[in-house]
C-alpha positions as CSV (number, residue, x, y, z in Angstrom):
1,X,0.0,0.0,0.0
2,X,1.6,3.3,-1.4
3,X,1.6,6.1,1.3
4,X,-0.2,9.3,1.3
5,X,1.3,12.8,-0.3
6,X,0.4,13.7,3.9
7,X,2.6,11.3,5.1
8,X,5.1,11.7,2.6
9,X,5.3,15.5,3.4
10,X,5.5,14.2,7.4
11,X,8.1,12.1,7.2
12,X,10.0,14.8,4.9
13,X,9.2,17.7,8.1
14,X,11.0,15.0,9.9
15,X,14.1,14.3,7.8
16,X,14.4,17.8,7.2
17,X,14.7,18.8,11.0
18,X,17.3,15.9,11.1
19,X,18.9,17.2,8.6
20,X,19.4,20.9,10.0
21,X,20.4,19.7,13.5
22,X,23.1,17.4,11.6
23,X,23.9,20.7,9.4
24,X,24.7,22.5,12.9
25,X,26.3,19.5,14.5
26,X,28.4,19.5,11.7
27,X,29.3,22.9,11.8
28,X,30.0,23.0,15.1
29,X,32.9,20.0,14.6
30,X,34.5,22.1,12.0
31,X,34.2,25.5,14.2
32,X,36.0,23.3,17.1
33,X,38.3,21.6,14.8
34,X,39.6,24.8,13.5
35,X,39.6,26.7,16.7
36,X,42.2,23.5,18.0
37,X,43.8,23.6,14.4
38,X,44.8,27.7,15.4
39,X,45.5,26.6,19.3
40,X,48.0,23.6,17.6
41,X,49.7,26.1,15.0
42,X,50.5,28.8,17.9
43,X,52.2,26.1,20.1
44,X,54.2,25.1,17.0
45,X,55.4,28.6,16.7
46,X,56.0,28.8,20.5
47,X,57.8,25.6,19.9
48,X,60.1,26.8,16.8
49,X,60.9,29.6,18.7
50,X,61.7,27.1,21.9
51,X,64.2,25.1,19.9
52,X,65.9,28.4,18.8
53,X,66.6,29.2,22.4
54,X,67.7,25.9,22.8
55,X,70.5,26.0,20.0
56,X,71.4,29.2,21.3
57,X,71.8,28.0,24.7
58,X,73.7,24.9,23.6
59,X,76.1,26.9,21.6
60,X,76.8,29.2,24.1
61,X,77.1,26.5,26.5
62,X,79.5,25.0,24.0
63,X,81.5,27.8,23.5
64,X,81.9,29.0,27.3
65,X,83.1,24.9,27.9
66,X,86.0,25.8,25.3
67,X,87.1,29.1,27.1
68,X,86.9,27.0,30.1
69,X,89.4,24.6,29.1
70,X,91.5,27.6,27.5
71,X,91.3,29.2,30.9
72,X,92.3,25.6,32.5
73,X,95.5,25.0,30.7
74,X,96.5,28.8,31.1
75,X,95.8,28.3,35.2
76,X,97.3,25.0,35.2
77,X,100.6,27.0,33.4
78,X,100.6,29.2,35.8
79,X,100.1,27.2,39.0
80,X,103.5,25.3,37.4
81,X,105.5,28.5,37.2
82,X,104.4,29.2,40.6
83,X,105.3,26.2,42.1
84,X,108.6,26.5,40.4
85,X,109.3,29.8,41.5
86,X,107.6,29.6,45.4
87,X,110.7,26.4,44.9
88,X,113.6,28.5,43.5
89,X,112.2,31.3,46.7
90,X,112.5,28.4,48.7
91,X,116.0,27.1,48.2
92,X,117.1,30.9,47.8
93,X,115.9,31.7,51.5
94,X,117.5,28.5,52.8
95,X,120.9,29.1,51.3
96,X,120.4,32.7,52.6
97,X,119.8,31.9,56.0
98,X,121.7,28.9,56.4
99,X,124.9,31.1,56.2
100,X,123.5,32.7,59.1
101,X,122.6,29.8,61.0
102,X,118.9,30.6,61.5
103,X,115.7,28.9,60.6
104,X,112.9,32.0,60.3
105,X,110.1,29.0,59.8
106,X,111.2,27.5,63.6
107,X,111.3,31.4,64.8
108,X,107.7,32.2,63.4
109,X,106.5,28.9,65.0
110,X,108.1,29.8,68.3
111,X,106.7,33.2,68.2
112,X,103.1,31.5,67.5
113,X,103.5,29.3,70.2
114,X,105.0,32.0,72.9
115,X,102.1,34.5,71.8
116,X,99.7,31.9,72.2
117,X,100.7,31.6,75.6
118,X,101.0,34.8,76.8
119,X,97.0,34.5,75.6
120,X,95.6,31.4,77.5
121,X,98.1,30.4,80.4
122,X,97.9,32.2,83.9
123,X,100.8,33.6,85.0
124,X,102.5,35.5,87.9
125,X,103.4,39.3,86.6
126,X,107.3,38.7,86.5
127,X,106.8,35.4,84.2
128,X,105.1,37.4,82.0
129,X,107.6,40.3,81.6
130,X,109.9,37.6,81.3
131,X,107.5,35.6,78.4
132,X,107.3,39.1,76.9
133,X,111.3,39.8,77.0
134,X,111.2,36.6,74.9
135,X,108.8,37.3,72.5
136,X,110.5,40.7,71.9
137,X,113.6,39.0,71.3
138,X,112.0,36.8,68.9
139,X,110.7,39.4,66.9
140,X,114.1,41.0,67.1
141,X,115.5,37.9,65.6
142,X,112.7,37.4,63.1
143,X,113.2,41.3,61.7
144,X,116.8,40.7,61.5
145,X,116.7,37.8,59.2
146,X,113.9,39.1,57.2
147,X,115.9,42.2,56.6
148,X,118.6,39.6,55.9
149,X,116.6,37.8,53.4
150,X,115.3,41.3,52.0
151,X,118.9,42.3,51.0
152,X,119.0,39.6,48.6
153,X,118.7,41.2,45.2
154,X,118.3,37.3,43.5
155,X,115.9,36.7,46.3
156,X,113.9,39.7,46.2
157,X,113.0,39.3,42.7
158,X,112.0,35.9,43.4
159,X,109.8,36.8,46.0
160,X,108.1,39.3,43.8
161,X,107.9,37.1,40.8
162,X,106.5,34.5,43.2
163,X,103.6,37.4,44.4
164,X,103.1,38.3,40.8
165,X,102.5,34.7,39.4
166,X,100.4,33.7,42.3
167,X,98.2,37.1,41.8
168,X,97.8,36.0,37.9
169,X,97.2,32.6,38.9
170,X,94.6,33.7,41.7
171,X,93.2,36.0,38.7
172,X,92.9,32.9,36.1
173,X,91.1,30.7,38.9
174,X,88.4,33.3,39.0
175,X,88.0,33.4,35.4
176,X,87.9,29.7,35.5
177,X,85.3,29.7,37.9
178,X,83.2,32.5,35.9
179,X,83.4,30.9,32.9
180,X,82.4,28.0,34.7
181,X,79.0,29.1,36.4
182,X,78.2,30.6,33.2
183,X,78.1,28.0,31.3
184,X,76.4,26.2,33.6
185,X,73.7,28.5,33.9
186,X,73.4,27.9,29.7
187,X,73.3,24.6,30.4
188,X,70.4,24.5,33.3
189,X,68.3,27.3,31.0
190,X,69.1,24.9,27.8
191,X,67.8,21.7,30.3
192,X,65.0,23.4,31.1
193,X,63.4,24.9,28.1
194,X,63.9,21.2,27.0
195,X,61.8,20.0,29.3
196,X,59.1,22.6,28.5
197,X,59.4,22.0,25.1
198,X,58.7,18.2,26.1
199,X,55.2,19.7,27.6
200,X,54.5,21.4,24.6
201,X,55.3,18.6,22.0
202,X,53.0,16.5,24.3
203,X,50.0,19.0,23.9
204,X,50.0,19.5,20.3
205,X,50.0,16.0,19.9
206,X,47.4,15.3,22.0
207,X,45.5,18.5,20.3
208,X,46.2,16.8,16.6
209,X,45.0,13.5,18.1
210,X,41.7,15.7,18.7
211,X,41.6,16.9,15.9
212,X,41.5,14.2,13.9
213,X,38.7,12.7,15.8
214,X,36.8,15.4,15.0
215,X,37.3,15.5,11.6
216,X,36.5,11.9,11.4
217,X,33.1,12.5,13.3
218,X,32.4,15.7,11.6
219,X,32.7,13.9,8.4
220,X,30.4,11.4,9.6
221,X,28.0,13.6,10.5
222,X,28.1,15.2,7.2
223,X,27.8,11.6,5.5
224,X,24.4,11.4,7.8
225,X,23.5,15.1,6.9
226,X,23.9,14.5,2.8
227,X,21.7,10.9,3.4
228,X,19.1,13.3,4.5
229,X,19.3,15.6,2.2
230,X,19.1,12.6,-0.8
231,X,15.7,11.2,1.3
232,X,13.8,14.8,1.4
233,X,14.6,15.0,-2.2
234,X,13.1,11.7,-2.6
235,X,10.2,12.6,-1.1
236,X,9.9,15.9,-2.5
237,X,10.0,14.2,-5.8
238,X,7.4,11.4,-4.5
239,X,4.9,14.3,-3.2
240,X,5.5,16.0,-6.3
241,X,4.3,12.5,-8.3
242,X,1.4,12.7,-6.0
243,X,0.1,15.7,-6.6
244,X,0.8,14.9,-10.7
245,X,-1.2,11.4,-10.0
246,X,-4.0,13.2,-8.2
247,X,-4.2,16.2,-10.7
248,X,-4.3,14.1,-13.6
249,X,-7.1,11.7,-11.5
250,X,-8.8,14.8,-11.3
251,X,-8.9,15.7,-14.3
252,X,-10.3,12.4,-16.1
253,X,-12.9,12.4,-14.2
254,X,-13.8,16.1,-14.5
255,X,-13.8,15.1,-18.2
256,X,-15.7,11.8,-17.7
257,X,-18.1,13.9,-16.3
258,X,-17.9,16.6,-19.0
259,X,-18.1,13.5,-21.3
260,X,-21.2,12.5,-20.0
261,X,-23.1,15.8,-19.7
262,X,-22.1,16.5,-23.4
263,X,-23.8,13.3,-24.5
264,X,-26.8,13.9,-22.6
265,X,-27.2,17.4,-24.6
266,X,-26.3,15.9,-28.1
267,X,-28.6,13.4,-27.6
268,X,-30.9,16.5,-26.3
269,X,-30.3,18.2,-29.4
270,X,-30.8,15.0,-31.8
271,X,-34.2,14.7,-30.6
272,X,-35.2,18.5,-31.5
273,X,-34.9,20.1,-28.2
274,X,-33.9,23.3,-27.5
275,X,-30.6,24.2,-26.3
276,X,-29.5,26.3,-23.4
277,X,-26.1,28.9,-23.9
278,X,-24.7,26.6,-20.8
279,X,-25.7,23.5,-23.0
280,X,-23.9,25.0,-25.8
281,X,-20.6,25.5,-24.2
282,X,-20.9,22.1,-22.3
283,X,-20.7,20.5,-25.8
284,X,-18.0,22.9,-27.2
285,X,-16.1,21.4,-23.6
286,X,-16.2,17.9,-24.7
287,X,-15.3,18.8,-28.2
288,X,-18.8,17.6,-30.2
289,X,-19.3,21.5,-31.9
């Protein structure tokens, strides 16, 4: 049993109002999957930018770890030519004083030790102007053979070379240690951004992930929305046959009926009668005049 053009045009309200919520479903995927599309292209800037920094920092890194060798080997020179000078200082001040028969280390340490003495031990007032007398001595001795050792014109420079080195050397270490820390700090800020850049790289992949879900369901949804489209034109094209059906239905039997009427009045006329205007243009309906 065909259906009715009244249920034909029903179920076509229906498919239509199925057909513009899939529209807006539709719409809606793309809206989000674009609006994720611009969120996943700024992270990829952020993250070009990222691994930018990141050369950066590796090269200066890199760069700061070569002037901290350079700095290294220069130290470790002149840590050697101190060593061989505080030596050549050394043997220079023993030769000097061994003429005189005096060891100025022992003298320091026995003034370290009487002065440390005259600090913590109790003592009667005379034992301490005699601990005093000594350490005055002492001192008298230790002048003496630093002027001694002062006198040496060999020595002296040797001293002074020794003072200058171990400033330059003192100087490099510090340099060494700058150096150092700073690339260190390239290092830690090149670690980090790494790690961030981790985070990020995790997020747009997750965000592409969604994205292509979306796309998948939005084309679904449109695969659903152009299904309902085909059906209401089907049924447009079935009500349309309808009312072509009906119309033409119609129409026979209007002219059935016109058919009919006409015969009635020829046969009317045939047997002599008399004919009205309405009879007249009945007959020129069906065609007989």
């Amino acid at each position: 049993m065909s259906e009715s053009i009244e249920d034909l045009i029903k179920k076509k309200d229906e498919f239509q109002i199925k057909a513009n919520e899939l529209k807006e479903k539709r719409n809606k995927l793309h809206l989000k999957s674009k609006k994720l599309a611009d969120e996943r292209d700024l992270l990829n800037s952020s993250i070009r930018d990222m691994r930018n920094k990141i050369s950066e920092h590796k090269q200066n890194r890199d760069e700061l770890n070569e002037r901290v060798k350079h700095a290294k080997e220069q130290r470790n020179k002149l840590n050697k030519s101190y060593s061989d000078v505080k030596k050549q200082t050394e043997d220079l001040q023993k030769k000097r004083l061994s003429s005189s028969g005096a060891n100025l280390n022992e003298l320091r340490k026995q003034l370290r030790t009487l002065e440390n003495e005259q600090m913590t031990q109790p003592m009667s007032p005379q034992k301490e102007k005699k601990l005093i007398e000594v350490i005055s001595e002492v001192h008298t001795k230790i002048k003496a053979q630093e002027n001694l050792l002062n006198s040496d014109p060999r020595l002296k420079k040797s001293i002074e070379e020794e003072k200058s080195i171990k400033q330059k050397a003192e100087k490099q270490h510090e340099l060494v240690e700058k150096l150092a820390t700073r690339a260190q700090e390239e290092h830690e800020g090149m670690i980090e951004l790494i790690r961030q850049l981790d985070n990020l790289v995790k997020k747009v992949n997750v965000i592409q992930e969604t994205i292509v879900m979306t796309k998948i369901e939005a084309d679904t949804v449109h695969k659903e929305f152009i299904d309902c489209v085909d059906k209401i034109h089907d049924l447009e094209r079935k009500v349309t046959t309808g009312h072509e059906k009906k119309r033409k239905a119609k129409k026979a039997v209007e002219a059935t009926h016109a058919q009919k009427e006409a015969t009635e009045i020829f046969e009317k006329f045939r047997r002599g009668e008399k004919l009205s205007t309405e009879d007249l243009m009945a007959l020129q309906k069906a065609g007989l005049i």
